[in-house]
C-alpha positions in Angstrom: 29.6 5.2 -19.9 27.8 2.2 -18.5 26.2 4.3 -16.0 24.2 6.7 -18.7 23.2 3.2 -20.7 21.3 1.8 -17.4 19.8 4.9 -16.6 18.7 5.3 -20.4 17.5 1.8 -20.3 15.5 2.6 -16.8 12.2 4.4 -17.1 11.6 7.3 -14.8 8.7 7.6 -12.9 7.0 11.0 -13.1 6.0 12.9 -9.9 2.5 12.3 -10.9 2.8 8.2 -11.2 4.6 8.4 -7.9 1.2 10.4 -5.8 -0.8 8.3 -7.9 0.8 5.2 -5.9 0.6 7.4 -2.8 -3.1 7.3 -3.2 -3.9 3.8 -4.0 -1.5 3.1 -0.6 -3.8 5.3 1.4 -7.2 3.8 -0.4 -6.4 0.3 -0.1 -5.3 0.7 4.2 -8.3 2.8 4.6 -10.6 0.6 2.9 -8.6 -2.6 4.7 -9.3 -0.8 8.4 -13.1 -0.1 7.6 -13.9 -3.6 7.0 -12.0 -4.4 10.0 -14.0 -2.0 11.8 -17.3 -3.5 10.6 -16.2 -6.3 11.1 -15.7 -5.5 14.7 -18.9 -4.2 15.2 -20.7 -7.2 13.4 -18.6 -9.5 15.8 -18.8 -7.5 18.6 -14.7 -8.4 19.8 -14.7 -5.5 22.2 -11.6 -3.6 20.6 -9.9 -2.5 17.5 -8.4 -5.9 17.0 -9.7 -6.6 13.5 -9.3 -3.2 12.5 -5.8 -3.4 13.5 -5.2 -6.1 11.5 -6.7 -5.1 8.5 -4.3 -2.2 8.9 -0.9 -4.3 9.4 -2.4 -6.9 6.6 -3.0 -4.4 4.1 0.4 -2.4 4.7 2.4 -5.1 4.6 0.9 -6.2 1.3 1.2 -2.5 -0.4 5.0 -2.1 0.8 5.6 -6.0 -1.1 3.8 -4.7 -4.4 5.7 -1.1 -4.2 9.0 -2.8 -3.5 8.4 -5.3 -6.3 7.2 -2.4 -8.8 10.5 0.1 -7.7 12.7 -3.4 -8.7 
């Protein structure tokens, strides 16, 4: 019985919320690796290093907030 009372208690997340998330992860990396790309260009570093890490930073940071949210 305590089962049905948590999962009463928990909203569920529609399929639509969910590819809603899915696109705000895909914006915010894509938007993350083209400033790292300009920002390349501007500084003229000779490789994808800032775009790189405009990648990793901005990954990192949406699987923290989609973790935190899912708890």
């Amino acid at each position: 019985m305590e089962k049905d009372d948590r999962q009463k208690d928990k909203p569920q997340r529609s399929g639509l919320e969910w590819m809603g998330a899915g696109i705000e992860f895909c914006g915010v990396i894509a938007i993350f690796c083209y400033i790292g790309h300009r920002l390349d260009g501007f500084f003229n570093t000779g490789g994808p290093f800032l775009l790189v890490t405009g990648f990793f930073i901005s990954f990192i940071g949406m699987m923290y907030l989609f973790y935190k949210e899912s708890k």
